[in-house]
VOPAGU-2260 file (C-alpha; in pm, 1 decimal, decimal comma):
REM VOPAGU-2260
SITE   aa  ch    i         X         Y         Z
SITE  UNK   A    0    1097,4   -3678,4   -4246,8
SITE  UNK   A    1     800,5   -3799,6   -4484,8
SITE  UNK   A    2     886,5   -3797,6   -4831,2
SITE  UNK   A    3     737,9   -3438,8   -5043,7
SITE  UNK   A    4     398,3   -3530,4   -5115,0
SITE  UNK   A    5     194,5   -3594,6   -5412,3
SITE  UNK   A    6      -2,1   -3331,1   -5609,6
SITE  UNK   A    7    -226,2   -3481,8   -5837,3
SITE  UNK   A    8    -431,3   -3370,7   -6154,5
SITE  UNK   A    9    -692,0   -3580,0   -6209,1
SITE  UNK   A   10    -916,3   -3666,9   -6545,7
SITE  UNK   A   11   -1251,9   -3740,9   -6459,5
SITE  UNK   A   12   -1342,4   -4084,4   -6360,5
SITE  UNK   A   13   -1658,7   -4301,5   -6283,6
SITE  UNK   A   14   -1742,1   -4263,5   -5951,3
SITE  UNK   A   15   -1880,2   -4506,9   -5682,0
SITE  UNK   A   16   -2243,2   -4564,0   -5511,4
SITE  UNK   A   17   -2151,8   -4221,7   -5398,3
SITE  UNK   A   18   -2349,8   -4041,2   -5652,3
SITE  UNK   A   19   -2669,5   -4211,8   -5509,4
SITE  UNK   A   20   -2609,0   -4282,6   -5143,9
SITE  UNK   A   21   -2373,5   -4018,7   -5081,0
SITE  UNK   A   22   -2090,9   -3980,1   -4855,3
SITE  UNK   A   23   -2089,2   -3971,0   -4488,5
SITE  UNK   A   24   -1908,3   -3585,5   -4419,2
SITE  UNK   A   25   -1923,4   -3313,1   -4140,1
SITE  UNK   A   26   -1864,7   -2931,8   -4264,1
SITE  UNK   A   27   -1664,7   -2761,0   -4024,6
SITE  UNK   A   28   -1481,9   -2449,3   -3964,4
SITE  UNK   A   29   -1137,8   -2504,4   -3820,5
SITE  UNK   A   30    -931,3   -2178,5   -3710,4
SITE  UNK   A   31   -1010,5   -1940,1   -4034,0
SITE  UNK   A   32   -1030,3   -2200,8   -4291,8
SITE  UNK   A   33   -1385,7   -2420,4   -4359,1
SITE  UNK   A   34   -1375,1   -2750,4   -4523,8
SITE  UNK   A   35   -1490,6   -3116,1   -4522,9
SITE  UNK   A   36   -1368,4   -3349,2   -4239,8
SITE  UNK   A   37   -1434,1   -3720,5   -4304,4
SITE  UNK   A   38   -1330,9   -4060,2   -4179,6
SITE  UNK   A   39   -1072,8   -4246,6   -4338,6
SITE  UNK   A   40   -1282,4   -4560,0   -4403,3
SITE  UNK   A   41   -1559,5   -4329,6   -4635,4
SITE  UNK   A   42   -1347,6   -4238,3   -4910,1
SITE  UNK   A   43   -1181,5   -4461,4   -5140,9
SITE  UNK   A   44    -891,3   -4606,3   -5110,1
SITE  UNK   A   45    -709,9   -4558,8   -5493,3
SITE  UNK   A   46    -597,2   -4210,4   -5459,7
SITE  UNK   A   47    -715,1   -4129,7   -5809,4
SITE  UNK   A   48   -1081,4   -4221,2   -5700,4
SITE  UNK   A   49   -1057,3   -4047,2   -5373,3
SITE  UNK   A   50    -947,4   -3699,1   -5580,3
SITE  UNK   A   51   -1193,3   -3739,8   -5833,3
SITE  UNK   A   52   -1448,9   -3777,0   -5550,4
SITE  UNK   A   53   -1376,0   -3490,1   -5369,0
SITE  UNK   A   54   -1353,7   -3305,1   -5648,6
SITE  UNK   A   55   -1713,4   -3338,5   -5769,4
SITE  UNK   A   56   -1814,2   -3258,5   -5425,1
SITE  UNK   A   57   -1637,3   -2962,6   -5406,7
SITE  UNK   A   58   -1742,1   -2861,7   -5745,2
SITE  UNK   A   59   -1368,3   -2755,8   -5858,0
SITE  UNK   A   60   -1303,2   -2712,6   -6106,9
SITE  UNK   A   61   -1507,4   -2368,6   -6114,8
SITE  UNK   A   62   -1419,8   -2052,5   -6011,5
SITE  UNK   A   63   -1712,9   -2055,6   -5784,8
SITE  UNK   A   64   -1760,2   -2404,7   -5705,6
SITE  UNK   A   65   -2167,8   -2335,8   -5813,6
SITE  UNK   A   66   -2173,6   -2721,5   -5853,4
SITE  UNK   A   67   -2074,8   -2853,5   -5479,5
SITE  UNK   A   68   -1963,6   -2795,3   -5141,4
SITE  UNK   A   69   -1637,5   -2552,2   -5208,9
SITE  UNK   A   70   -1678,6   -2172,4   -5136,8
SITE  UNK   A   71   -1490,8   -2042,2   -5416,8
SITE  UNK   A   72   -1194,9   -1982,4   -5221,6
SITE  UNK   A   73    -852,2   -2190,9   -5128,5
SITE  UNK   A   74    -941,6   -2158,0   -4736,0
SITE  UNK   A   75   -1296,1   -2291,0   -4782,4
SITE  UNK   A   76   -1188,6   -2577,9   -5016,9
SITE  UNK   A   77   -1012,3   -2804,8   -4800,2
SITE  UNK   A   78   -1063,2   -3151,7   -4673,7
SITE  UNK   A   79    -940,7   -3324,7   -4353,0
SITE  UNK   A   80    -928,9   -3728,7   -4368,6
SITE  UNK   A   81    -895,5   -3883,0   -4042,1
SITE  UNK   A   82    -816,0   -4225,5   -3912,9
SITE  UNK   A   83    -763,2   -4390,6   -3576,2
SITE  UNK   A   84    -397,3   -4417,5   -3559,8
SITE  UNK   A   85    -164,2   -4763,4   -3533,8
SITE  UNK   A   86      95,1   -4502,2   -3355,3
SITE  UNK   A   87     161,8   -4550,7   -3007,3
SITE  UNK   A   88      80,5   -4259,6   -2818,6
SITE  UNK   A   89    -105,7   -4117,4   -3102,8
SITE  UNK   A   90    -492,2   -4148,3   -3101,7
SITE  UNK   A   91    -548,7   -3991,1   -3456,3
SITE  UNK   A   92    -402,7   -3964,9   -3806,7
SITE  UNK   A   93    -483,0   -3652,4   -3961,3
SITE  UNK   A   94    -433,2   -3597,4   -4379,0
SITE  UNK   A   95    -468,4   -3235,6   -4514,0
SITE  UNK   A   96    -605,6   -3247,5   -4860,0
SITE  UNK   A   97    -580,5   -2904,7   -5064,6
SITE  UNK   A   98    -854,6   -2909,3   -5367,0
SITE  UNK   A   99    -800,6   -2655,0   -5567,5
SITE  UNK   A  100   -1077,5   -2435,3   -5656,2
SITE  UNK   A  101   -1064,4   -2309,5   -6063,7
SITE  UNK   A  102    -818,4   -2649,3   -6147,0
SITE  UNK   A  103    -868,5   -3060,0   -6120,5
SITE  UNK   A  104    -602,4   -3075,4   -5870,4
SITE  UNK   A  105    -586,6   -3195,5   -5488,7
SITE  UNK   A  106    -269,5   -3114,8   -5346,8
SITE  UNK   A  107    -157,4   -3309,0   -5006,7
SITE  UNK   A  108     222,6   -3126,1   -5004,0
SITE  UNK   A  109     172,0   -2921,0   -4701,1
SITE  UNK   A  110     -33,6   -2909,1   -4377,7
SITE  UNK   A  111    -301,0   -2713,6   -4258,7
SITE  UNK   A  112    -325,0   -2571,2   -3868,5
SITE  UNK   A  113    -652,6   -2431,2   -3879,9
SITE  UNK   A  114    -830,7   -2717,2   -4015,6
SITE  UNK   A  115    -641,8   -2915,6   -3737,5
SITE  UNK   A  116    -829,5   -2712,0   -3505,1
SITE  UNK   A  117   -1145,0   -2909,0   -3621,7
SITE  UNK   A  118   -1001,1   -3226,8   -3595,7
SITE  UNK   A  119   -1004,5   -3345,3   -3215,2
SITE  UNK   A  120   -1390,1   -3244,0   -3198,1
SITE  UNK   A  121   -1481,3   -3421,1   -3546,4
SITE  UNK   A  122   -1323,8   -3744,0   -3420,4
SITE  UNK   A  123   -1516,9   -3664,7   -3030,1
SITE  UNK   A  124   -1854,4   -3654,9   -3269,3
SITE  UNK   A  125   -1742,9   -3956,2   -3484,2
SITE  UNK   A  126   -1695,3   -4195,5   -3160,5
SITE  UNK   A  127   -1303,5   -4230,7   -3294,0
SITE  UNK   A  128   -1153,6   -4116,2   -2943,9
SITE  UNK   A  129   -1332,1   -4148,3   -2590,9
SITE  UNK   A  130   -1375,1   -3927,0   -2316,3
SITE  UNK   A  131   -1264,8   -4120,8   -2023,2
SITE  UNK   A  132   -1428,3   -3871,3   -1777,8
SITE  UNK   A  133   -1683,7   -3717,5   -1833,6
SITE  UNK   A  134   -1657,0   -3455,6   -1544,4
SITE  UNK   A  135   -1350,2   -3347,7   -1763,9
SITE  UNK   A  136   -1357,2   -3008,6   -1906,6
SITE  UNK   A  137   -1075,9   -3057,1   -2154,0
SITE  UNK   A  138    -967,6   -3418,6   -2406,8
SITE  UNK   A  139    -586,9   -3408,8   -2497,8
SITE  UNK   A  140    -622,2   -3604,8   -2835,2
SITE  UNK   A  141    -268,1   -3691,2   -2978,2
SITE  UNK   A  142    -298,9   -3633,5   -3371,7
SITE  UNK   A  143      21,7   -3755,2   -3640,1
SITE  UNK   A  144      29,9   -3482,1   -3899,4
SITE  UNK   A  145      60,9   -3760,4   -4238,5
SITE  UNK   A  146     117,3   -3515,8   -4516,1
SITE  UNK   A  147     460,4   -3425,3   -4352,2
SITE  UNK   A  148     519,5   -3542,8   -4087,8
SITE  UNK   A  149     540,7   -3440,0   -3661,5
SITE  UNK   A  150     258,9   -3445,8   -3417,9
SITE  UNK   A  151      35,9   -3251,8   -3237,6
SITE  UNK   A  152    -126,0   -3205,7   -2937,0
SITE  UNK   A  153    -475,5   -3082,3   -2972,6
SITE  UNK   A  154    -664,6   -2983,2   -2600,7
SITE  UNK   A  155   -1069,5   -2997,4   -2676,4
SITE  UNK   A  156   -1305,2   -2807,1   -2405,0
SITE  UNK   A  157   -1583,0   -3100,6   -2316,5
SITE  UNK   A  158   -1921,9   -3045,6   -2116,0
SITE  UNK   A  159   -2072,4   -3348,3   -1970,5
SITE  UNK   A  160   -1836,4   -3549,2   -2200,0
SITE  UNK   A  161   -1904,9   -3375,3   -2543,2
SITE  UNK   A  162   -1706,7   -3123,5   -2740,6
SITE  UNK   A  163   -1800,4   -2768,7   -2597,4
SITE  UNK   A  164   -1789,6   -2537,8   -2901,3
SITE  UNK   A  165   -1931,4   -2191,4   -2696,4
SITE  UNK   A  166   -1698,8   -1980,3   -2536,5
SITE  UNK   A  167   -1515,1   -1638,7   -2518,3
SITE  UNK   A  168   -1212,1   -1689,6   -2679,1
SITE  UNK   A  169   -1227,1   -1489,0   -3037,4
SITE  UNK   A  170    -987,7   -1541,4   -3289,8
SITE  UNK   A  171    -917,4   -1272,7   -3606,0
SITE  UNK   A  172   -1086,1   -1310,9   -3899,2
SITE  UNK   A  173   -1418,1   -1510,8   -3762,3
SITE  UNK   A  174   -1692,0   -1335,8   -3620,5
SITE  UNK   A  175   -1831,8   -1417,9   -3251,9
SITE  UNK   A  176   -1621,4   -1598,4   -2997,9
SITE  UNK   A  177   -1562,3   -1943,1   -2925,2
SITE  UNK   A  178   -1406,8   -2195,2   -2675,4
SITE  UNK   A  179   -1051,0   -2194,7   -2735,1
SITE  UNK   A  180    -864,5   -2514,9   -2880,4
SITE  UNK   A  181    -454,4   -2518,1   -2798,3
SITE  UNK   A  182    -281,9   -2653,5   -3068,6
SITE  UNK   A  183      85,2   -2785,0   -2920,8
SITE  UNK   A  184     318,1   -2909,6   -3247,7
SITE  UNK   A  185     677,1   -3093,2   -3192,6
SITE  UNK   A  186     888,2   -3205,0   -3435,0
SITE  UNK   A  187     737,8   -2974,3   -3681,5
SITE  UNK   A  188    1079,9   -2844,5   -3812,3
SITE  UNK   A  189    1172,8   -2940,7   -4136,1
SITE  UNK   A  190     871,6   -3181,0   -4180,7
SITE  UNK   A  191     840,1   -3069,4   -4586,2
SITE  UNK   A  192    1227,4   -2953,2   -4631,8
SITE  UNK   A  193    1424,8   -3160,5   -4402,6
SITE  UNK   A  194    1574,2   -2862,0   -4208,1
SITE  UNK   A  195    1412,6   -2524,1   -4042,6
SITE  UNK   A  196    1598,6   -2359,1   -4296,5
SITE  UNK   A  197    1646,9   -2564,6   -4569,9
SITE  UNK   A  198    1955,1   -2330,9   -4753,6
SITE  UNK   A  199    2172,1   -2317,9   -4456,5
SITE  UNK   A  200    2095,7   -1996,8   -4411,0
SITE  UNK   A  201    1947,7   -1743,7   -4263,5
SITE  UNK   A  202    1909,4   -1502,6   -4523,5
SITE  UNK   A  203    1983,7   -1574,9   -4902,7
SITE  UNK   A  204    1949,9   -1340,4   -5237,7
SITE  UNK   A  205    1691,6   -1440,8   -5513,0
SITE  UNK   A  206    1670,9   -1262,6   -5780,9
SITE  UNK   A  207    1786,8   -1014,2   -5562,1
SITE  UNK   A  208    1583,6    -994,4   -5281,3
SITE  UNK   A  209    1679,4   -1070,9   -4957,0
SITE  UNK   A  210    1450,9   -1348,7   -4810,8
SITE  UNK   A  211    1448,5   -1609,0   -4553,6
SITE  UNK   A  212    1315,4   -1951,0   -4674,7
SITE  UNK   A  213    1192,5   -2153,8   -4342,3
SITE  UNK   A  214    1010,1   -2460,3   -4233,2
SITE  UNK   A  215     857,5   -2502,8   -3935,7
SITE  UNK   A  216     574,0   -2693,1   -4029,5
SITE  UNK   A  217     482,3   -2505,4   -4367,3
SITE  UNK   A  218     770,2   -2406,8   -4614,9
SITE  UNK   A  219     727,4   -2030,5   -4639,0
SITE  UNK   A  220     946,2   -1734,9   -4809,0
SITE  UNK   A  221     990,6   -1435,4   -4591,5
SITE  UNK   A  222    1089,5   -1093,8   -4727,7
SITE  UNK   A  223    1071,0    -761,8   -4669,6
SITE  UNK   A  224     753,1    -603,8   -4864,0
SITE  UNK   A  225     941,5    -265,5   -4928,3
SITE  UNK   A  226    1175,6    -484,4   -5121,4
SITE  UNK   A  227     920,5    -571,1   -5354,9
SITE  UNK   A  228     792,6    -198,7   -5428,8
SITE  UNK   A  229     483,3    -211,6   -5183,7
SITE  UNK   A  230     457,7    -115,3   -4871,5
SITE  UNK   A  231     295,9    -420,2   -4659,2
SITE  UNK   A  232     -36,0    -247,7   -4555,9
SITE  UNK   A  233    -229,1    -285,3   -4871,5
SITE  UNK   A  234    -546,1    -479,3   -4876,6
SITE  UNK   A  235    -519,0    -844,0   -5008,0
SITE  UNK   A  236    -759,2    -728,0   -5322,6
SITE  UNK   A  237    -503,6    -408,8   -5397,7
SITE  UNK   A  238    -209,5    -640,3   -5364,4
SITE  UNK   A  239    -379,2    -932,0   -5583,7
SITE  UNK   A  240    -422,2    -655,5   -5864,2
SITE  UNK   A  241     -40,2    -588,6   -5910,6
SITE  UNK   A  242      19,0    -756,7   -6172,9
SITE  UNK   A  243     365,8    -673,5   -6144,9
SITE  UNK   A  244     386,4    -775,2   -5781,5
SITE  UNK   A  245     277,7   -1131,5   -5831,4
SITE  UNK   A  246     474,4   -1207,6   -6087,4
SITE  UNK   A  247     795,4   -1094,3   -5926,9
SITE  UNK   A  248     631,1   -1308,7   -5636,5
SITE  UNK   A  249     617,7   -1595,6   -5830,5
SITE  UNK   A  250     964,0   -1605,1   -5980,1
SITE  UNK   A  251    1151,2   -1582,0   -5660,4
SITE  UNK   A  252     876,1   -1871,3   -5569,1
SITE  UNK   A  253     985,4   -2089,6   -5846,7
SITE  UNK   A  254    1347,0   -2026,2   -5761,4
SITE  UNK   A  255    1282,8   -2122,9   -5374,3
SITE  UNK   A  256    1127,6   -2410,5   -5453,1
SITE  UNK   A  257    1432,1   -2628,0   -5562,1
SITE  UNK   A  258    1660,3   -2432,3   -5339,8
SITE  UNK   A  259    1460,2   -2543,9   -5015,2
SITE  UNK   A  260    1439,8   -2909,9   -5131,0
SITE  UNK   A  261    1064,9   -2890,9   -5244,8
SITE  UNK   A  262    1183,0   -2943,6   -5663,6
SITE  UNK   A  263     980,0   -2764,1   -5942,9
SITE  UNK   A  264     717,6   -2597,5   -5738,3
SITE  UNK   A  265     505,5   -2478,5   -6043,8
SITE  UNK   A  266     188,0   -2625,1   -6023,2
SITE  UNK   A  267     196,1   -2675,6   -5659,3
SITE  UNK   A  268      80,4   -2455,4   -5352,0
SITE  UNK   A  269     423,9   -2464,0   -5183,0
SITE  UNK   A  270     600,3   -2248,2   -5039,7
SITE  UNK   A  271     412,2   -1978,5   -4887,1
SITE  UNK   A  272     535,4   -1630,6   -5012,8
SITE  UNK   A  273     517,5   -1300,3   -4681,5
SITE  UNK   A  274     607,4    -982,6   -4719,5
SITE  UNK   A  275     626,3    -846,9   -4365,1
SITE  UNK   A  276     629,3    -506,1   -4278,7
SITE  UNK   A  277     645,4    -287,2   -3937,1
SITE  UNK   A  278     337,9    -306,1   -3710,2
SITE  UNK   A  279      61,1    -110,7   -3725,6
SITE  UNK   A  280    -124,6    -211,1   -3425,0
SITE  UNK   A  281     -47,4    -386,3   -3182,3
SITE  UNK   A  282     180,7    -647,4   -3332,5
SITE  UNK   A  283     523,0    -717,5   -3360,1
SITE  UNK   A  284     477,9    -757,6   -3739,2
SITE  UNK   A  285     275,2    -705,1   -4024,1
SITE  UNK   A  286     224,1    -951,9   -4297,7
SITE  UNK   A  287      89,5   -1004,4   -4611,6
SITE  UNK   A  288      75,5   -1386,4   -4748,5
SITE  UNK   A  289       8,1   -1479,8   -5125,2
SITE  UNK   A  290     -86,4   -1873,3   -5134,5
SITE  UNK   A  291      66,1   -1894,6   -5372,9
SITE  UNK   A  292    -169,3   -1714,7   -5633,3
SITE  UNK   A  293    -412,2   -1556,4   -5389,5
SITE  UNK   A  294    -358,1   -1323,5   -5119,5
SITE  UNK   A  295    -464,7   -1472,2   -4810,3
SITE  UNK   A  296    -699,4   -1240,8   -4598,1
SITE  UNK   A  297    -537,0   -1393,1   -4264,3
SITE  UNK   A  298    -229,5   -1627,8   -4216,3
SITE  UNK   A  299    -223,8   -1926,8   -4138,9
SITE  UNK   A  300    -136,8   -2168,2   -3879,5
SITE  UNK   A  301     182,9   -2305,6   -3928,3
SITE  UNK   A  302     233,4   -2014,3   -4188,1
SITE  UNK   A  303     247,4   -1776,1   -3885,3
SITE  UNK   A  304     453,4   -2016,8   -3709,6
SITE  UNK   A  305     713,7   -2005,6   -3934,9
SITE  UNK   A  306     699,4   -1638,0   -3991,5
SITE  UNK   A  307     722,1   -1609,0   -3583,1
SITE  UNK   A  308    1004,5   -1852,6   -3617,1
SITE  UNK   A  309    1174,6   -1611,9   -3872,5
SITE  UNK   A  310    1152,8   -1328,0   -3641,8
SITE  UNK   A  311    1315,3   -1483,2   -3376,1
SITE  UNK   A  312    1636,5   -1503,9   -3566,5
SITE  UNK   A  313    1883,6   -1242,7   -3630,1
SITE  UNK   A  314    1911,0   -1019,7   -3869,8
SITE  UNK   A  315    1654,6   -1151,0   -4113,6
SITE  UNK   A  316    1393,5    -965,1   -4291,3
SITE  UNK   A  317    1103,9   -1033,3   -4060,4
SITE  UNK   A  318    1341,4    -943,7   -3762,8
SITE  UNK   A  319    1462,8    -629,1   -3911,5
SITE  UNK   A  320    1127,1    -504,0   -3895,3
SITE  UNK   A  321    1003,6    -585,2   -3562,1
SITE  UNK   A  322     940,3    -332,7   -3416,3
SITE  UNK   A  323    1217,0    -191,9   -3095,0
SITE  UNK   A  324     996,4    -179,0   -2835,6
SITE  UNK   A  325     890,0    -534,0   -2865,4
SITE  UNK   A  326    1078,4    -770,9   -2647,2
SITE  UNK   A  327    1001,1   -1083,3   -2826,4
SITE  UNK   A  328    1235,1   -1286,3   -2642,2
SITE  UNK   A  329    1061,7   -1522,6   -2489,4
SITE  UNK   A  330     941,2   -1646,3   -2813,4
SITE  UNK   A  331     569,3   -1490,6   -2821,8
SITE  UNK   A  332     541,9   -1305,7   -3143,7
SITE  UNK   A  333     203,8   -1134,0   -3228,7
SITE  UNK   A  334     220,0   -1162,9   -3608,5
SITE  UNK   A  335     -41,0    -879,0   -3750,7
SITE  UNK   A  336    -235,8    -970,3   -4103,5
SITE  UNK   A  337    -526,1    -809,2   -4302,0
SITE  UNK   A  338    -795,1    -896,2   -4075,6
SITE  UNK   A  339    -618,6    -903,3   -3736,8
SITE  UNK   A  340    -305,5   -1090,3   -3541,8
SITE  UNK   A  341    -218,5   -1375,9   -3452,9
SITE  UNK   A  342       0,7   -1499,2   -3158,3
SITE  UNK   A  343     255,6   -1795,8   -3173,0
SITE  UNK   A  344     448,3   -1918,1   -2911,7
SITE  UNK   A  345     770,6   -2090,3   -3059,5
SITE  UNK   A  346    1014,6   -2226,7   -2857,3
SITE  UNK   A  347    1339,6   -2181,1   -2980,2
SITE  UNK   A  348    1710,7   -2186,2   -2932,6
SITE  UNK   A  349    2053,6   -2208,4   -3047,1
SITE  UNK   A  350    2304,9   -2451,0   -3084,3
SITE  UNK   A  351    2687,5   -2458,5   -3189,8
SITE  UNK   A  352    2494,3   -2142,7   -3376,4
SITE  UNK   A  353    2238,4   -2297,7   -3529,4
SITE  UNK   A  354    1852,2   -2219,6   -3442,9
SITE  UNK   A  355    1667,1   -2544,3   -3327,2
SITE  UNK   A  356    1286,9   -2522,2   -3334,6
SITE  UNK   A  357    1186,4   -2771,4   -3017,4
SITE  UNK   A  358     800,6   -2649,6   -3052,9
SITE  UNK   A  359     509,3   -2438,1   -3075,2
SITE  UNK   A  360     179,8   -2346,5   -2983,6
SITE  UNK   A  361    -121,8   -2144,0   -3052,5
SITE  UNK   A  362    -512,7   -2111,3   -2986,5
SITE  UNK   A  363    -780,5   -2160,3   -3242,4
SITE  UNK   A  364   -1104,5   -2207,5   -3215,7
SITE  UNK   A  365   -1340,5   -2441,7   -3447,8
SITE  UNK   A  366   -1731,6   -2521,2   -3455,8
SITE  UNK   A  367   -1958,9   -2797,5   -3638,5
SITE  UNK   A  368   -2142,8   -2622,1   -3921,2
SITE  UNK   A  369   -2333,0   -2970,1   -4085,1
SITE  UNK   A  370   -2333,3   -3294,4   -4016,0
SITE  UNK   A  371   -2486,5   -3528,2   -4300,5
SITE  UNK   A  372   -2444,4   -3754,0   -4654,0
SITE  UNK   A  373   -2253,9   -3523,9   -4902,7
SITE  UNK   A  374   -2335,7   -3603,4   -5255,2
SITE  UNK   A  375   -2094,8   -3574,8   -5592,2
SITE  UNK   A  376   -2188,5   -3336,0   -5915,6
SITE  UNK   A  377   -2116,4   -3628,5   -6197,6
C-alpha cells in the first residue's frame, strides 16, 4: 500500500513562463466529474509550484472560481496528471489532484473513478499510448492509480484508430449518451487504509451510530440515514441546509478518520460520509454522499464501489436496507443517488470469514470538451 497522501495548503508563490505562454491542458469530462487532464512533463516538478499553479488556473480560492478554469464546485475542480509509466504491464500513471474550490488547498489523498474515465482517451489524443490496429474498435490501456495505489484497466472505443467519444451508452447525471468506457480495478482494497475494512469490522458504533467504515478504493463511512434523523430521499440542497445534519456528519467523520488509519482527517476530503436508505426506483439502494462538506448530486466511482462492497456483506447498514426482492448475489448492486443509479460489479468473497475484495468494474463514459494553452490568474 502507498503511504496516505499529502494535502497541501499553499501561500502564493511566483509562478513560471506560465503566466505568458501558458500551459499545455485538455478540459474533459470524465464519468460525472469535469476537470483538467495534463501531461506529467507540463507542470512543475516542486510540488509547491505545481499547487500554486493549478491553483491560479482554477481560480480557487473563490467560491466561484470567477478568476479561472474551476466551476465552482468539488466535481468540476479536479485535475488528472498523467505520465507514461516505468511499470511493466502498465502503459500509464495516473495522479488525481483534488483543488479545492473556496480554500488554497490541493488534496492528492484519495482517487477519483470518473475522472479515470477520461484518462485512456486524453493519453490516445496526447500520442502517450498507440493503437496497434487500427481496425480495432476498442484500446485496453493499463493505468497505475499513484495517489493510492492498485491498477486499472481502462477499455477505450476507437474508430479508424482514434478515441470514439459518440455512442448510446448514457450514464446518470450527464445529459445525452455516449460510447461506454469499462473501468476494471484490482487490488483496489485497502489502497488508502491498508484493509477493506480498516476496524476489523463490519459494523462499529461512533458516537452512536452504527456505520461501516470501508475501502475499496475510496475510504467511505456507511450508515443508515434514518439513524441520523433524515430519511435518505432529500435533495442534496435540503440535506446541505441541516445544519444539524452536517455537523453530526462531521463528528462521526473526524472520529473515523483515525479509527480507519487515515489520522486527523480535518482539513482533508477523506473519508466519504453515505447515508443509504431503501430504494425508490429501481435500485437496490439509495444514497446520499456528503464530500465531505458538500452533498454530492451523484456518487462517485469508487465511492459507489465501496458502498456496493458494503452491501454485499452481512448485516451492515447498507445491507439491512437492500431491499428483499433484490438478489444481489452475484455481486451487481445498482446503487440509486440524487440524479440516478449507478451499477457496480464487485467481485467478492469470503475467507476463514473474512470478505476479500478481488475486483470491480463499472461503465462510464467521458468526452473532450477543449483542447488548448491554459493560462494562470497571478
Amino acid at each position: 500500500m502507498r503511504p496516505p497522501g499529502r494535502f497541501c495548503q499553499t501561500a502564493p508563490v511566483a509562478l513560471s513562463s506560465a503566466n505568458t505562454s501558458g500551459v499545455p491542458t485538455m478540459l474533459m469530462r470524465g464519468g460525472t466529474s469535469k476537470g483538467l487532464f495534463f501531461e506529467a512533463q507540463h507542470l512543475p516538478l516542486d510540488v509547491v509550484e505545481r499547487d500554486a499553479l493549478l491553483l491560479a488556473l482554477m481560480g480557487s480560492p473563490d467560491t466561484r472560481q470567477i478568476d479561472g478554469l474551476g466551476g465552482a464546485h468539488p466535481l468540476t475542480s479536479k485535475v488528472a496528471v498523467v505520465s507514461a509509466s516505468p511499470e511493466p504491464g502498465v502503459d500509464l500513471d495516473y495522479l488525481f489532484l483534488q483543488v479545492s474550490v473556496d480554500q488554497a488547498q490541493v488534496s492528492d489523498r484519495q482517487n477519483c473513478g470518473n475522472m479515470l474515465a477520461g484518462v485512456g482517451p486524453f493519453a490516445l489524443e496526447r500520442g502517450m499510448v498507440a493503437v496497434a490496429d487500427s481496425a480495432s474498435t476498442v484500446m485496453p490501456v493499463r493505468i497505475r492509480l499513484l495517489n493510492t495505489g492498485g491498477t486499472a484497466t481502462a477499455n477505450v472505443p476507437l474508430t479508424n484508430g482514434s478515441v470514439r467519444y459518440e455512442g448510446e451508452t448514457s450514464i446518470s447525471g450527464v445529459p445525452g449518451t455516449a460510447a461506454p468506457i469499462r473501468l476494471d480495478f484490482d487490488g483496489l482494497a485497502g489502497s488508502s487504509c491498508g484493509s477493506l475494512l480498516p476496524s476489523g469490522n463490519s459494523t462499529d458504533l461512533i458516537a452512536g451510530v452504527p456505520v461501516t467504515m470501508i475501502d475499496n478504493g475510496m475510504p467511505v463511512v456507511v450508515m443508515a440515514a434514518t439513524d441520523l434523523g433524515v430519511a435518505g430521499t432529500e435533495t442534496p440542497a435540503e440535506l446541505e441546509a441541516n445544519h444539524g445534519l452536517r455537523e453530526k456528519l462531521e463528528s462521526i467523520r473526524l472520529l473515523a478518520g483515525p479509527a480507519m488509519g487515515l489520522g486527523d482527517v480535518a482539513a482533508t476530503t477523506v473519508p466519504k460520509m453515505t447515508m443509504v436508505s431503501p430504494p425508490v426506483g429501481s435500485g437496490a439502494l439509495s444514497t446520499r454522499t456528503f464530500i465531505p462538506h458538500r452533498c454530492h448530486d451523484a456518487i462517485g466511482v469508487l465511492g459507489a464501489v465501496s458502498v456496493a462492497t458494503a452491501a454485499l456483506l452481512p448485516d451492515t447498514p447498507a445491507a439491512n436496507v437492500v431491499r428483499t426482492t433484490d438478489d444481489i448475489s452475484s455481486g451487481s448492486v445498482v446503487v440509486e443517488h440524487p440524479t440516478g443509479t449507478f451499477e457496480a460489479n464487485v467481485a467478492l468473497r469470503f475467507e476463514n470469514g473474512q470478505p476479500v475484495a478481488e475486483r470491480s468494474g463499472i461503465i462510464r463514459t467521458a468526452r473532450k470538451l477543449m483542447d488548448g494553452r491554459a493560462f494562470p490568474a497571478y
